[in-house]
C-alpha positions in Angstrom: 27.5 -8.4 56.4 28.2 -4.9 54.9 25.7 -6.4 51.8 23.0 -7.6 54.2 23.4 -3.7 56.2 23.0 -1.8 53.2 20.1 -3.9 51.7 18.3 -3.4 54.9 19.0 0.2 54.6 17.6 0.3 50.7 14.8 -1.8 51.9 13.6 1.4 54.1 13.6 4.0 51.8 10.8 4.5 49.0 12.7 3.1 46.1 10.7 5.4 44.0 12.6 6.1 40.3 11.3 10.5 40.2 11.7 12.1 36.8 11.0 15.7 36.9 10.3 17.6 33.2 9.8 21.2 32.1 7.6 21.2 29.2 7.3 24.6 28.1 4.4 25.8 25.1 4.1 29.0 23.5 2.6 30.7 20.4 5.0 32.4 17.7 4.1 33.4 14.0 7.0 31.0 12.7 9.4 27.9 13.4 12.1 30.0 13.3 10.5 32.0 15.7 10.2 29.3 18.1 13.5 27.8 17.6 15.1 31.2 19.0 13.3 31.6 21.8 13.5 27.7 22.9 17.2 27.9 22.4 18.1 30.9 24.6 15.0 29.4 27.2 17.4 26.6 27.2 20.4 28.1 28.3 18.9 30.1 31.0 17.0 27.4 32.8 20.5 25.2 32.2 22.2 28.0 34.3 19.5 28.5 36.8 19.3 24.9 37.4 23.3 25.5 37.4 22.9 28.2 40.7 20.8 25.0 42.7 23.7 22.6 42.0 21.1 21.1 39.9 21.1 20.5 35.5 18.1 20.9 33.0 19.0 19.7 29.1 16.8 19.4 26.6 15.1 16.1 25.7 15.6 14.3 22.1 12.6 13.0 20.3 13.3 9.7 21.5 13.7 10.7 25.1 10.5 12.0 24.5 8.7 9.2 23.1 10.2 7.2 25.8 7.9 9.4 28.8 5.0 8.4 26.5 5.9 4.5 25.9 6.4 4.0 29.5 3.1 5.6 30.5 0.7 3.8 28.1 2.1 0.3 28.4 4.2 -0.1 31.3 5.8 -3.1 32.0 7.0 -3.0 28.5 9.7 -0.3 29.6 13.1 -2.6 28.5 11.3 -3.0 24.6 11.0 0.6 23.9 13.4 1.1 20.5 12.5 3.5 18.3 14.2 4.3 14.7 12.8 7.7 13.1 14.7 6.4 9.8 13.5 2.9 9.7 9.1 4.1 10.6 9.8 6.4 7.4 11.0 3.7 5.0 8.5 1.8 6.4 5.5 4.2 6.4 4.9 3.7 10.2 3.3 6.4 12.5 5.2 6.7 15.3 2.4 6.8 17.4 2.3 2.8 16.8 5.4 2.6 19.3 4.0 4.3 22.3 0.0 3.7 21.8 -1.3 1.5 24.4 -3.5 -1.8 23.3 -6.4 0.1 24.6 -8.2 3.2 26.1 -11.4 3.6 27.3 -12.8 6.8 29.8 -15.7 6.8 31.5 -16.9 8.9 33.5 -15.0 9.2 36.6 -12.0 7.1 35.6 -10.2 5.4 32.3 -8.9 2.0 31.0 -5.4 1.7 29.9 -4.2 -1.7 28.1 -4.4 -4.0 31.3 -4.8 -1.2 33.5 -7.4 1.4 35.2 -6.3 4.9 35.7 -7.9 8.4 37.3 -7.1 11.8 36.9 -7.5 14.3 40.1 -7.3 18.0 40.0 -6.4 20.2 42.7 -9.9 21.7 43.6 -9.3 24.3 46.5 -6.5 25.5 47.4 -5.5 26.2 51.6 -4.8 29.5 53.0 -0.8 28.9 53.4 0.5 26.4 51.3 3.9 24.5 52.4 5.7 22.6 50.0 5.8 19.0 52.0 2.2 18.6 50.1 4.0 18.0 46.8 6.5 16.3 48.1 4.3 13.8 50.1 2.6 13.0 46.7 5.6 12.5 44.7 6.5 9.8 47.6 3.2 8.1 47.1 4.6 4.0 45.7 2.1 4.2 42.5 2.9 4.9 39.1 1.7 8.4 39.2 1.9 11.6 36.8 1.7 14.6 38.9 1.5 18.3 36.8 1.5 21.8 37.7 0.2 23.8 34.8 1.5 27.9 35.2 0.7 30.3 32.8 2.5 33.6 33.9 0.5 36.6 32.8 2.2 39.7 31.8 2.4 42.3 34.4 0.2 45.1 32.6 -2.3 43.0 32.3 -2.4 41.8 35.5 -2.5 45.4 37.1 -4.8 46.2 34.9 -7.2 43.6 35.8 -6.5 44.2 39.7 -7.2 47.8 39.0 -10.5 46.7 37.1 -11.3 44.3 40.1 -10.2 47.1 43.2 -12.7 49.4 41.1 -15.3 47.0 41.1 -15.2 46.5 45.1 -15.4 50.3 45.7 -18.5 50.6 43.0 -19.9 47.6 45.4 -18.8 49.5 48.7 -21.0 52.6 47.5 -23.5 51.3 46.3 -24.2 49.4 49.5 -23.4 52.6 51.6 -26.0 55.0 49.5 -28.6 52.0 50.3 -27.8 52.4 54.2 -27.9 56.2 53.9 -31.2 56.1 52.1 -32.6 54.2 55.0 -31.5 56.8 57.2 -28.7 54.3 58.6 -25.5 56.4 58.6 -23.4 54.7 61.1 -23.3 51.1 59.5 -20.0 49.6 58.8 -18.9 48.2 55.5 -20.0 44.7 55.7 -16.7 42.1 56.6 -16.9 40.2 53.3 -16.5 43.4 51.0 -13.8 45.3 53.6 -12.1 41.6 53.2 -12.3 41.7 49.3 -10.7 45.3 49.2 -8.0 44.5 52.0 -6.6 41.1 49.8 -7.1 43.2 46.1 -5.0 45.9 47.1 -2.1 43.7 48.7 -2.2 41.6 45.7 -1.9 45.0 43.3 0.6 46.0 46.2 2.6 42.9 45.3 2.3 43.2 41.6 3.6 46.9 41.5 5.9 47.3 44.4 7.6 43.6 45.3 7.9 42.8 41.5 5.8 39.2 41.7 3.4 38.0 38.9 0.3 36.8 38.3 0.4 33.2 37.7 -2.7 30.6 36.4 -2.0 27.7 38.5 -3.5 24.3 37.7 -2.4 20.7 39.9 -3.4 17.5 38.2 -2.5 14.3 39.3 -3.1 10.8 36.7 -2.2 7.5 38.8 -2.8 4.0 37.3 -3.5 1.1 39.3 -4.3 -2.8 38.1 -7.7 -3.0 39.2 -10.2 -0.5 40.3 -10.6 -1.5 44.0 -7.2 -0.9 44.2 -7.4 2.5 42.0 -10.0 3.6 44.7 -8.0 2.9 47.8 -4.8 5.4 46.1 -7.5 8.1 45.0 -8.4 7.7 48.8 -5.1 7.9 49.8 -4.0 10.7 47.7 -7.1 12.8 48.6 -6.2 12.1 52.3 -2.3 13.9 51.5 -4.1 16.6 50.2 -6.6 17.1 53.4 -3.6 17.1 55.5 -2.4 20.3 54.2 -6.3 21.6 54.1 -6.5 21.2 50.2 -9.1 19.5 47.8 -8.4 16.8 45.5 -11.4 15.7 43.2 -12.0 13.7 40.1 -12.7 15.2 37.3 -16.4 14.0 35.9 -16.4 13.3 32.5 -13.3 14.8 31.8 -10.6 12.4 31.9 -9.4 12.6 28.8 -8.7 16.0 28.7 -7.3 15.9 32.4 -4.7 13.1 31.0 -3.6 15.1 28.3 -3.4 18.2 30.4 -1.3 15.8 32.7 0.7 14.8 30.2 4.2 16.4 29.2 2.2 17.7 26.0 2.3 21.3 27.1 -1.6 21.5 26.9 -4.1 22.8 29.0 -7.6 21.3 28.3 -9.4 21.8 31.7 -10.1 24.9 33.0 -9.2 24.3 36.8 -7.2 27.4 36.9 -6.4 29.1 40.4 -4.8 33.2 40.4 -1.9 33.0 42.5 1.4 35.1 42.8 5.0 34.1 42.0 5.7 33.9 45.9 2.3 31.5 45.8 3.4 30.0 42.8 6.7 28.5 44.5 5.5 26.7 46.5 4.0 24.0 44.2 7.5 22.9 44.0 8.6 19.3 43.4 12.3 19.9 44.2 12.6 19.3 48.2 16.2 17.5 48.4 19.0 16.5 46.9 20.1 13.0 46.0 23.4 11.8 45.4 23.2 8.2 44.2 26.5 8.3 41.5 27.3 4.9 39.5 30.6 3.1 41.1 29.9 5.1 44.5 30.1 3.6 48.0 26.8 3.7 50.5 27.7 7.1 53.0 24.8 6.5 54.6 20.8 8.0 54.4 19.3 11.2 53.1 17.4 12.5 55.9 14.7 14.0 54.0 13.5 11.1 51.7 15.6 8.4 53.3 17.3 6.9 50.6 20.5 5.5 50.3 23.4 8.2 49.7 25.8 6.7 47.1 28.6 9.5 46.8 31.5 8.8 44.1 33.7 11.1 45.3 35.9 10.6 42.2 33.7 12.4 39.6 33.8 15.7 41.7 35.9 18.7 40.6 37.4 18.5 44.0 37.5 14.5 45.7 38.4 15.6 49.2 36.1 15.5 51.8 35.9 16.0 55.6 33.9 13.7 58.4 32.7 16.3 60.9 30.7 15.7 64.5 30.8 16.0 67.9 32.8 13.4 70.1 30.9 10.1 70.6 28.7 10.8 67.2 30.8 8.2 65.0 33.8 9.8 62.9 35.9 7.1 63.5 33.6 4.1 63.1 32.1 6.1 59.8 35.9 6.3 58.5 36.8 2.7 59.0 33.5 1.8 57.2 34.5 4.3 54.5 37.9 2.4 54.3 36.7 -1.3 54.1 33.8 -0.3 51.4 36.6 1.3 49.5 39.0 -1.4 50.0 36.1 -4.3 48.9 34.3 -2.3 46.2 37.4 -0.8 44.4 41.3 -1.3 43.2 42.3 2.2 45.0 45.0 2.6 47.0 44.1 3.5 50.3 46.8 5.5 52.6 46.1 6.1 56.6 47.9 8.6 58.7 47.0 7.1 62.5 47.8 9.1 64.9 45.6 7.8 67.9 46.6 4.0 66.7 42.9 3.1 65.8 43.3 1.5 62.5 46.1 -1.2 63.0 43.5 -4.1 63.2 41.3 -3.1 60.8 44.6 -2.3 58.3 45.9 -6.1 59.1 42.4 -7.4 58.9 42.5 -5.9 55.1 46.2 -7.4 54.5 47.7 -4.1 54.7 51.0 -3.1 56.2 50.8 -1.3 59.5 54.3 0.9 59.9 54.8 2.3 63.2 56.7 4.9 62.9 58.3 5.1 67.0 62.0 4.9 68.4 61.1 1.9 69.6 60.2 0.1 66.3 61.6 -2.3 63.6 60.0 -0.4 61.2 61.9 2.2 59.3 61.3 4.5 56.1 65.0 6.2 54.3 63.1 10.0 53.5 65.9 9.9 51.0 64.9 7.4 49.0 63.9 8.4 45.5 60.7 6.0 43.7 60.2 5.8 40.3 58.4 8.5 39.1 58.9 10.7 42.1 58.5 14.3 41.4 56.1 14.1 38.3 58.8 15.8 35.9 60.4 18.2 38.7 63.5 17.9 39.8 63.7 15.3 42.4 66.9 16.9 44.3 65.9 19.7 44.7 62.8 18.7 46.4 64.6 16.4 49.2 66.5 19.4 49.6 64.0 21.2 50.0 62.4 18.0 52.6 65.9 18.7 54.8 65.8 22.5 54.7 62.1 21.7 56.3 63.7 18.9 58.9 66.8 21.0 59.9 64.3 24.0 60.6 61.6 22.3 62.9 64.9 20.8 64.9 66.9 24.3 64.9 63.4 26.5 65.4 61.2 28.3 63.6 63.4 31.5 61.7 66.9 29.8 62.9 67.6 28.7 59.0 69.5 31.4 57.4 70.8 31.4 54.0 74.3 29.8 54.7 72.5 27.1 56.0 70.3 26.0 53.0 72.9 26.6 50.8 75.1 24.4 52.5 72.2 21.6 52.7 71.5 22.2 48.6 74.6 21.4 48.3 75.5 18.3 50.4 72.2 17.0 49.2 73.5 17.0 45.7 76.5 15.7 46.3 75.1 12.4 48.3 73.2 11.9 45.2 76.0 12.3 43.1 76.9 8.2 42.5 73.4 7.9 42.1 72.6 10.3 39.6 75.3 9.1 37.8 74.7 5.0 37.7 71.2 6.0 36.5 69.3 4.8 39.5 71.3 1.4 40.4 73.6 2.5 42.9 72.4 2.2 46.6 69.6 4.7 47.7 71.9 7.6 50.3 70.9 7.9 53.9 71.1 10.1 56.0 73.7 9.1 57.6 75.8 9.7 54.5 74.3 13.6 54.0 75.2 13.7 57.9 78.6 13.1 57.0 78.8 15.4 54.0 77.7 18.1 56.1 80.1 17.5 58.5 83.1 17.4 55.7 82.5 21.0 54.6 85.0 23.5 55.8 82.1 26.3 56.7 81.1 27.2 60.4 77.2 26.6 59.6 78.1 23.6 58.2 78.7 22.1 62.0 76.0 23.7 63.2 73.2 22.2 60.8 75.6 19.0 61.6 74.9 19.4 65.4 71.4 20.2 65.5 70.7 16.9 62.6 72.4 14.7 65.0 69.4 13.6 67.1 67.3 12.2 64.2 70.2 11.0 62.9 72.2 9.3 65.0 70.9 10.2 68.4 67.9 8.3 70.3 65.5 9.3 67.7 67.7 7.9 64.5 64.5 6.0 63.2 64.8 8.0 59.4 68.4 7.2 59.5 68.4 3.3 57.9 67.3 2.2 54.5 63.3 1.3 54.2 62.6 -2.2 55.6 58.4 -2.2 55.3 56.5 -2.8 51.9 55.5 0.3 51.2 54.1 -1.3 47.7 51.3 -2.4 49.6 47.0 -1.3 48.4 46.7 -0.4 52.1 49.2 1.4 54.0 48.6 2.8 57.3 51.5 5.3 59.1 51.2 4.8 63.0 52.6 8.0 64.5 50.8 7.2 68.3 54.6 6.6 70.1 55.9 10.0 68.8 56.9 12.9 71.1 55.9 16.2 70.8 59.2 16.8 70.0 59.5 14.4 66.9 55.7 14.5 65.2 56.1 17.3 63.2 59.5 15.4 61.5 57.7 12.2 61.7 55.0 13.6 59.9 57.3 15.5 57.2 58.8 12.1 56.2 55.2 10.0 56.2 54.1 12.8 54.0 56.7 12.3 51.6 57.0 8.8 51.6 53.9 9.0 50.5 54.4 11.3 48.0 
């Protein structure tokens, strides 16, 4: 059933496979040039990627080859193998691996092997941009190439050229005013075009100098392959539509489709000149990062991502910190998502799973599993000896002096928060040793102490606090509430475990929950 749910829930979202590459080009003088400034590039876009929980590392040859392979002949993605050593002894050109049976372009779209392909640019741009318009077209279930081409130019150019520009607009502005004047028109107003073209020049120079953006060439070019060419017209349709949505222009690019693929392609080349000014602020928003997805190997389903509606596969395991919370209002689900968490865990993995119930709402679903359901109540058969010391226990601390330490914490929340002086613990460090004493000492044979027997240790020593740490034991000990005070008679071995605290008092929980804790432990 939980196979069937989460299929349906795959079966929803877009299934698409994105892979997102910075391909960065640049001219230097030398290699060696190049080689230092791609290295320390490297590191900062690894940290910046680093600051949006995100990760950028630098693609091998064959990683590289691969994009290219699985463009020109796909299908034939699982053949790809590639040996730079072996195409040398053999004289290959490695272009033989990736090249595609054939290529043909014509003039508003191309041939590829089997396939037809098109290549779209970006045309005109809306007023405000939002960055669903990327996104929508990433989502689009084609095989599809989509590129943003920035150049960033330096800012002294760029101010120089808006100062050029602004000077231009005023030349144009007097000019057309001493033509007014010399009709004997003195009282017309700068026509709205011009006052427009002066307004937008000096913001934009007003961005570039004081709010520290660049200029940026941007260029949007999209290559999508389809298997025949009604088909490729329909998705050329369909992706011109996204764009009209958000008041933008896709168009083919006539006669150039072989330059608009290789400008698509990670290459790092610009062939077409489609270039639109725009400013870092502008720039951002042709962004192709819009959500996160968490789909780990050996996770378990946690439900959908509401943005792209996939799956969210969450392996909790590989984090730096495993814990996690399961937060809402009341009605929403926390208790229906936990138990789901708790039987994918229990099906799809050997973990141990360990329940503290305090509202009972787990004992079927625990006995459903096969695991052991200890109530932990005054009226229950169940009982757990907190003195009893497992194998391993303590990971290489001393184990006494942490169930002394378990009974210091007991006596307390029964005598009060503050009441535990110094006599006190010292006398329970001691007694606590002493009922291990036979057990130390046979090596770990000799029957487990309970607290009965550190009751009556207590109770043997000669000091005044001595009685009074007796007295104030006695009710978990051997009063009504004496459930801790008899050897463990539940399988606490058992993969799935789940403590039922419901029937404790007030009173008692805090104890109760002491002892669950480190029974546990």
């Amino acid at each position: 059933e939980y196979n069937a749910v989460v299929s349906e829930k795959a079966a929803e979202s877009n299934n698409l496979v994105q892979d997102k590459y910075i391909t960065i080009s640049l001219t230097r003088r030398s290699i060696e040039e190049a080689r230092t400034y791609f290295h320390r590039v490297d590191a900062d876009l690894s940290k910046t990627f680093g600051q949006l929980d995100s990760g950028a590392r630098p693609l091998e040859n064959q990683d590289r080859l691969r994009i290219f392979h699985d463009f020109f002949r796909p299908g034939e993605e699982e053949f790809f193998h590639f040996d730079l050593s072996d195409a040398m002894r053999k004289g290959h050109d490695f272009r033989n691996y990736i090249c595609p049976d054939s290529m043909q372009f014509k003039a508003d779209h191309f041939e590829l092997g089997g396939q037809v392909g098109r290549v779209l640019f970006l045309r005109e741009y809306a007023s405000y941009l939002k960055d669903e318009m990327i996104s929508k077209l990433s989502d689009f279930s084609r095989n599809l190439m989509l590129s943003i081409d920035i150049l960033p130019i330096p800012t002294s150019e760029a101010v120089k050229e808006m100062q050029a520009r602004i000077l231009g607009i005023e030349s144009d502005i007097a000019r057309w005013q001493q033509k007014q004047n010399s009709s004997n028109n003195f009282t017309a107003s700068v026509p709205y075009e011009l006052e427009q073209l002066r307004a937008e020049s000096k913001e934009f120079l007003d961005d570039l100098s004081t709010r520290d953006q660049r200029m940026m060439f941007a260029n949007v070019t999209i290559v999508h392959v389809a298997d025949s060419l009604e088909q490729l017209d329909a998705d050329t349709e369909t992706l011109q539509a996204i764009g009209r949505e958000q008041l933008c222009q896709f168009s083919v690019l006539r006669y150039q489709q072989e330059d608009g693929m290789n400008t698509a392609l990670p290459y790092g080349l610009r062939r077409i000149k489609t270039t639109r000014t725009l400013t870092t602020e502008s720039t951002a928003v042709l962004m192709p990062f819009r959500v996160q997805e968490i789909q780990d190997p050996g996770g378990i389903y946690c439900g959908v991502n509401a943005v792209s509606k996939n799956l969210l596969v969450c392996n909790r395991k590989k984090l730096l910190n495993p814990h996690g919370f399961i937060l809402g209002v009341s009605g929403s689900g926390k208790s229906f998502t936990m138990k789901e968490f708790i039987t994918f865990i229990a099906l799809s993995t050997g973990d141990d799973v360990i329940i503290i119930d305090a509202e009972r709402e787990y004992g079927d679903l625990v006995r459903a599993l096969r695991g052991e359901v200890i109530e932990i109540s005054p009226n229950s058969p169940h009982h757990i000896n907190p003195l009893e010391i497992a194998r391993g226990y303590g990971a290489g601390e001393n184990p006494i002096a942490m169930k002394s330490e378990l009974l210091m914490s007991i006596c307390e929340q029964q005598m009060g928060a503050g009441q535990l002086g110094a006599f006190q613990k010292s006398i329970i460090d001691r007694c606590t040793a002493n009922v291990y004493h036979e057990f130390i000492k046979s090596g770990g044979t000799a029957r487990q102490p309970l607290l009965t027997d550190w009751r009556s240790e207590v109770k043997a020593q000669p000091e005044r606090e001595a009685q009074e740490v007796a007295l104030a034991s006695e009710l978990f000990i051997e009063g009504s509430l004496n459930m801790f005070a008899h050897e463990t008679n539940v399988d606490i071995g058992n993969r799935i475990v789940a403590f039922d605290l419901y029937e404790m008092g007030e009173q008692l929980k805090p104890t109760a929950l002491t002892v669950t804790m480190e029974t546990i432990q």
